[in-house]
N, C-alpha and C positions, 0 to 999 in steps of 0.2 A: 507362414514365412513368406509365402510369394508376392501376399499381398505387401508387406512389407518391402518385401525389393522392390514390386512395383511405385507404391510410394515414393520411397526413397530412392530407385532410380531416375524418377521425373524430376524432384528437385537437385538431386546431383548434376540430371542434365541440362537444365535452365541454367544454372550457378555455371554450367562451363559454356552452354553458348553465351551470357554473359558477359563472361571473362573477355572471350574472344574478344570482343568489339572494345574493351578496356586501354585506354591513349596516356601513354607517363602519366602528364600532370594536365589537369581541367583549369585551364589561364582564367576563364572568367563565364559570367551565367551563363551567356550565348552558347557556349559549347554544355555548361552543367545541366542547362535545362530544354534546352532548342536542336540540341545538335547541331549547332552554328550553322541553324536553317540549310540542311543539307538532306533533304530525305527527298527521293524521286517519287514517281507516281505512284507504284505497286506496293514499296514499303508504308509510304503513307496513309495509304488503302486499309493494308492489314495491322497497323498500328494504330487507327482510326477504329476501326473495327472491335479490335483489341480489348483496347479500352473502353469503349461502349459495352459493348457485352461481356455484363462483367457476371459476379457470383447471384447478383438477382435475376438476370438471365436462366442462369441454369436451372437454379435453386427456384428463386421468387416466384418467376413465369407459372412453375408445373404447380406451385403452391396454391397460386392465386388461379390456376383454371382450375384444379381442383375443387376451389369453394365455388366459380360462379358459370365455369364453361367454355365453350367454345368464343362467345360472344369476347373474351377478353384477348382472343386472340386477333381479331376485326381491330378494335380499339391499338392497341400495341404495336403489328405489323405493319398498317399501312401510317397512323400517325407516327410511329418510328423513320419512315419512308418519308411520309412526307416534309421532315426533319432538313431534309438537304436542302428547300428553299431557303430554309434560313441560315443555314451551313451558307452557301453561296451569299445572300444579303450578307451578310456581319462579315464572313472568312477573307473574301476579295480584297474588300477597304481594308481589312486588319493587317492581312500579311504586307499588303504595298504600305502604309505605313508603318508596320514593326521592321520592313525593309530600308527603309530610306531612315528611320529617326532610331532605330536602338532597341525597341518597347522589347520589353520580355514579360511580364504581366498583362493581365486582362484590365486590373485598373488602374496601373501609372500610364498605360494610354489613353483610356475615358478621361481621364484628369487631369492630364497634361493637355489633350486635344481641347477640351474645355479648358482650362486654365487655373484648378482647384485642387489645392491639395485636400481638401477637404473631402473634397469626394471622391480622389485615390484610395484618401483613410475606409470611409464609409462602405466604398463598393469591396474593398479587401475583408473589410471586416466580417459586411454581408454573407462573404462568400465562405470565407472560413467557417462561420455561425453555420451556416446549412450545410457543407460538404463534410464538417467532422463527425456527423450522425451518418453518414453515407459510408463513407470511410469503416465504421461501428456495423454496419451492413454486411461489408465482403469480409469483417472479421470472421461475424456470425454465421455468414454461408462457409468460408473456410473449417469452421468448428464445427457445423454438420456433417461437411463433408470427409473431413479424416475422422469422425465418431461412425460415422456412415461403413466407410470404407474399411475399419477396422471392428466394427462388430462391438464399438465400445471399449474396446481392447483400449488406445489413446482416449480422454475422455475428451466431451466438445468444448472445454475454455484449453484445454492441454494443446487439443490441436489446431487453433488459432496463436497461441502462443509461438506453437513452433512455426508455423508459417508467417505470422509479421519479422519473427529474427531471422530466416530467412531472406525477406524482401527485404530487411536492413543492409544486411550483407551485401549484398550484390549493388544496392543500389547506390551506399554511403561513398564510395569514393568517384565514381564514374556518371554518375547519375542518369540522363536521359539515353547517352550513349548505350549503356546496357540496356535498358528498356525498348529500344528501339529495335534491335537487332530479337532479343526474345519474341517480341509483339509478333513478328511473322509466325516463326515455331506455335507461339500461344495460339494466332487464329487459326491457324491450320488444325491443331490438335484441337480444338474447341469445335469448328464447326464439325467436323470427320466425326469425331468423338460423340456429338449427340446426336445424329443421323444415325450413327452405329448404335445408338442404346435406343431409338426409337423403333428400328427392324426388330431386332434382338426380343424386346419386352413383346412387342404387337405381334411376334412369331410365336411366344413362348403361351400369349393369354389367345391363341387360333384365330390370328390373322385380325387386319381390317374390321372388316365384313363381318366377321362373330363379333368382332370387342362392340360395333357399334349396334349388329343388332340386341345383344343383349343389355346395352344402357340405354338403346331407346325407350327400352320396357321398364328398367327396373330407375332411369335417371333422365326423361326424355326434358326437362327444364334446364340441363347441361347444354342441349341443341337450339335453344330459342335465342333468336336475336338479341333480348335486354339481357340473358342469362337468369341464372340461379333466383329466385326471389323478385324478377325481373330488375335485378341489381344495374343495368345500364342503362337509361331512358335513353331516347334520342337526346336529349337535351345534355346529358352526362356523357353521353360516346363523343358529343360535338365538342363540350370541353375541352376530352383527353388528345383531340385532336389539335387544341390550342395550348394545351399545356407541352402536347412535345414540343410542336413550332417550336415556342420558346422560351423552352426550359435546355434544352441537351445545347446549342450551343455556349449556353451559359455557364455550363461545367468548365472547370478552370481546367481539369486534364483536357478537355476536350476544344476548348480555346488554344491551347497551347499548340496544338494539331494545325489550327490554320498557321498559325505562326513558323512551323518547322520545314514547310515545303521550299524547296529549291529555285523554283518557279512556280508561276501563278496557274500556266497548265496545270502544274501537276494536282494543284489542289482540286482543279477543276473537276479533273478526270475521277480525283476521289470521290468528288460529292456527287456526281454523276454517279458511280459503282452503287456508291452509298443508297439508293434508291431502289434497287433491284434486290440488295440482297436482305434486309428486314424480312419480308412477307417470303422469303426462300426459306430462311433459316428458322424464325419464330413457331411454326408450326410444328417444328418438334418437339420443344419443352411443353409446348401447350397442349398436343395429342397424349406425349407421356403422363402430366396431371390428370387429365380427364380419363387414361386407361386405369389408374390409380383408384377408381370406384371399385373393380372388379377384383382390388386383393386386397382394398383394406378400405373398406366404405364406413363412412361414420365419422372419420377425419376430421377435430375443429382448429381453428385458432392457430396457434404458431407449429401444431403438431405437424399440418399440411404441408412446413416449408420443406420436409425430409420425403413427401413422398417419391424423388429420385431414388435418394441413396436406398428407402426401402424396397421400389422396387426392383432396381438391379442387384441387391445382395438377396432378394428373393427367387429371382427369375434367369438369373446367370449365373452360370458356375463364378466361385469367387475370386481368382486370376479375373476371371474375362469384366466381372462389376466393378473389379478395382482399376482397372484397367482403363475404362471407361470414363469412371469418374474422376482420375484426373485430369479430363477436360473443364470437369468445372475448376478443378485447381487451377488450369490455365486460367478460363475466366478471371478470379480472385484475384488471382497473381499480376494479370495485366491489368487490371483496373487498377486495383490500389495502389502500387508502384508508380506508376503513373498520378497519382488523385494527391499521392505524400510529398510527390515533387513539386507538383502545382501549388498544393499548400502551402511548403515550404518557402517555395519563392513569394506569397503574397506577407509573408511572414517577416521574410529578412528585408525585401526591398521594398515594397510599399509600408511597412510597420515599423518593424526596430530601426533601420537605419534611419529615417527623416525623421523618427521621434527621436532615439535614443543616441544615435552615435554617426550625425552625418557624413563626419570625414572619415568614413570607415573605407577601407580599401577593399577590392573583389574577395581576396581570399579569407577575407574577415567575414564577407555578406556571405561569402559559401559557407563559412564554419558555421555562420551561425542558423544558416539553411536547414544542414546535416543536422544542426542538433533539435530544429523542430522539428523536424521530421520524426525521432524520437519521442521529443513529449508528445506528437498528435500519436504514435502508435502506441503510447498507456493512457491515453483520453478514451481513446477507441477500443481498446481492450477492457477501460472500466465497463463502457458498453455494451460490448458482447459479454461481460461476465451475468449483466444484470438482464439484458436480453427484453428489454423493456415491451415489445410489441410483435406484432410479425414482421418480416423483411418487407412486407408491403406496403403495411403503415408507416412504416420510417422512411421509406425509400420517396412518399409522396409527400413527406413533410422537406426532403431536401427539393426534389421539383420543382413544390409552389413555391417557396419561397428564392430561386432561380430567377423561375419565371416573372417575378413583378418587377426585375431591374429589367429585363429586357427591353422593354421599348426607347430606357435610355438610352443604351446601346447601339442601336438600329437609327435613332433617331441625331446619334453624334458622329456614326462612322457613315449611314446614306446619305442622310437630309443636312449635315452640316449643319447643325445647332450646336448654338455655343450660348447655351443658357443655364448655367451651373446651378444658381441659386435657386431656379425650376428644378432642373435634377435633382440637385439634393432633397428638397420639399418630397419632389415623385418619387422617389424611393422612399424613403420614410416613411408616406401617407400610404406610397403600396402594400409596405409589407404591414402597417398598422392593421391595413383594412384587411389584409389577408387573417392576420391573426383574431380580429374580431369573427368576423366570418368561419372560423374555422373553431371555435371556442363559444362565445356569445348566440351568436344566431345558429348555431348550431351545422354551419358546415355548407349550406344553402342559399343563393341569394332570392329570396320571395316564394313568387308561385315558381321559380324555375328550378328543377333540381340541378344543380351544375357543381363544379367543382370551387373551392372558395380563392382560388389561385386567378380565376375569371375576373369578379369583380374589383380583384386588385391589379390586376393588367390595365382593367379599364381605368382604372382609377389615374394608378403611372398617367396613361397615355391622356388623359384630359388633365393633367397637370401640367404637361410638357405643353398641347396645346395650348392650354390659358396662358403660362408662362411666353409663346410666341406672341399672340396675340395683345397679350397687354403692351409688349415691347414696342410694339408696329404702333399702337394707337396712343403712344406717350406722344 
């Protein structure tokens, strides 16, 4: 029973701070999606935050050091980290222009600022294409997490179900408004929350010092720099350092973040924060995986993503493990809340309206927001029903394919290129070569091990070049 109130106390209390921050009527997107660019510095921070760290955080993280070790925690931490150069490149330009002209999407500004509808169409499409497997991600951690927390009692498609109607609720009339004000509560309880369950487990298996002397002996290829199987080369750790660059601001929740700052300080001071606190926080889900040898070693495949919930319902009285875990709920909850809105909007106003219905007026573009937001939450449920992969696997198929639009991006909000018909080609020929590379050749580009998200970055970006270059020498 307790766990149960705990459960259902945490989304009682999400659904009423919520509420709180809920305004009559939402006039138009600015307010639906942006919070009519009104968020200071600290809320900005922890709604950034928020929404980053979502249920693969909790979940994925301890999953995936599980299988390979320490080494993934180098990889994650600091290219997480290093993240905020390109937060600052892309965010700067984005928000003084979403300031001055309107934008509320990621690609009616590339498209407009270029001059193409075409590749408003194309970069929304992109984005929707890779974020609704993402999206199928925080189902699936949600549905371990209350099978987790409940002993099985809720089963794991049951308790995803109940948490996306949940996040309908709250979010269907008020949209970014309520997200905004939760995201503080969510990061607070998220970070607290797995600090508390990494003391707790490492107290309960004798400390530190014991958990690691006795995997030195029994799992000492958990501590090696490549990791597990030497699963990292340098040449692979160098990638993940390029794939965070830029992949995360490429996330449409996460785009939307530079756009809702009040000021250009405030964004600043976020993406500043934003670099200190990756390699603070990442080390807990990743020590938790890795202490995961010492009470259920043998672990393969999609089994790994649970070894949280097993080991707090093993190592904690069951109050204190449920307790716990609904930090990852925060996680879930702020991510996807956040990822259904972003969607939604590239949905209504870069999609159906310029195709379907362009004299349509704001509160027709909102209706028809709300209701994708729905169809993506039974896309994404079909997803987590069928559970195709581990959270890891899918999570770096939405990444790569992020990351190959980026340098169009960087390359129309810094350097002022207005070469659409490049862009469009660079994107296209990106994600082509990403999918050959990751299918065809098997994942690898030559003698180099690397991620296949690399040689279609480079690709983009010598498209764009050649695209300048021909123009200058006509």
């Amino acid at each position: 029973m307790l766990i149960y109130l705990i459960l259902f106390g945490y989304l009682g209390l999400a659904l009423l701070l919520s509420r709180l921050n809920i305004r009559k009527k939402i006039e138009d997107s600015a307010q639906y999606y942006l919070t009519n660019r009104s968020l200071r510095g600290i809320t900005l921070f922890f709604t950034l935050v928020a929404t980053n760290f979502s249920a693969f955080f909790f979940i994925g993280f301890a999953g995936e050091a599980y299988r390979v070790g320490y080494s993934y925690y180098s990889m994650m931490a600091f290219g997480t980290s290093f993240a905020a150069v390109s937060f600052y490149l892309i965010g700067s330009p984005a928000w003084r222009l979403s300031k001055d002209k309107g934008y509320i999407t990621p690609s009616e500004m590339l498209g407009d600022v270029m001059g193409s509808k075409m590749l408003t169409r194309l970069t929304a499409i992109l984005m929707i294409v890779f974020m609704v497997p993402f999206v199928g991600i925080q189902i699936i951690g949600a549905g371990l997490i209350v099978s987790g927390l409940t002993q099985g009692a809720i089963p794991y498609f049951w308790g995803s179900t109940i948490l996306i109607v949940f996040i309908l609720i709250y979010i269907w009339r008020s949209g970014m408004y309520s997200v905004a004000r939760l995201d503080v509560a969510n990061g607070l309880i998220l970070m607290t929350l797995i600090a508390l369950a990494f003391v707790f487990v490492s107290r309960s298996l004798g400390g530190w010092s014991n958990i690691h002397g006795q995997l030195m002996l029994s799992n000492p290829e958990l501590f090696t720099p490549q990791g597990v199987n030497n699963n990292y080369s340098p040449s692979l750790w160098l990638s993940f350092m390029v794939l965070w660059l830029t992949c995360l601001p490429m996330f449409p929740q996460i785009f939307l973040r530079f756009l809702m700052a009040k000021r250009e300080r405030d964004f600043r001071y976020t993406s500043f924060l934003y670099t200190v606190v990756p390699p603070l926080l990442f080390i807990f889900p990743v020590a938790l995986g890795i202490m995961g040898h010492l009470t259920f070693p043998g672990l393969e495949g999609k089994a790994a993503d649970q070894i949280i919930p097993r080991l707090l319902t093993t190592h904690l009285p069951g109050g204190l493990g449920a307790l716990i875990l609904t930090g990852a709920l925060a996680a879930f909850v702020s991510t996807t809340d956040s990822t259904l809105l972003a969607l939604s909007s590239l949905i209504a106003r870069d999609l159906y309206k310029p195709i379907v219905k362009p004299s349509m007026n704001e509160q027709d573009t909102l209706l028809v927001g709300r209701i994708s937001i729905l169809v993506l939450c039974l896309i994404s449920l079909v997803i987590a029903f069928f559970q195709p992969a581990s959270i890891f696997q899918i999570a770096a198929l939405t990444f790569s394919g992020l990351s190959s639009i980026f340098p169009v991006f960087l390359a129309a909000l810094r350097f002022n290129y207005r070469r659409p018909v490049s862009a469009i080609l660079a994107m296209i020929l990106g994600e082509v070569t990403l999918v050959l590379f990751t299918t065809v050749w098997g994942g690898y580009a030559g003698l180099w091990e690397i991620l296949p998200m690399v040689p279609a970055v480079v690709v983009t970006t010598l498209i764009l070049v050649a695209g300048r270059f021909i123009e200058k020498n006509r």
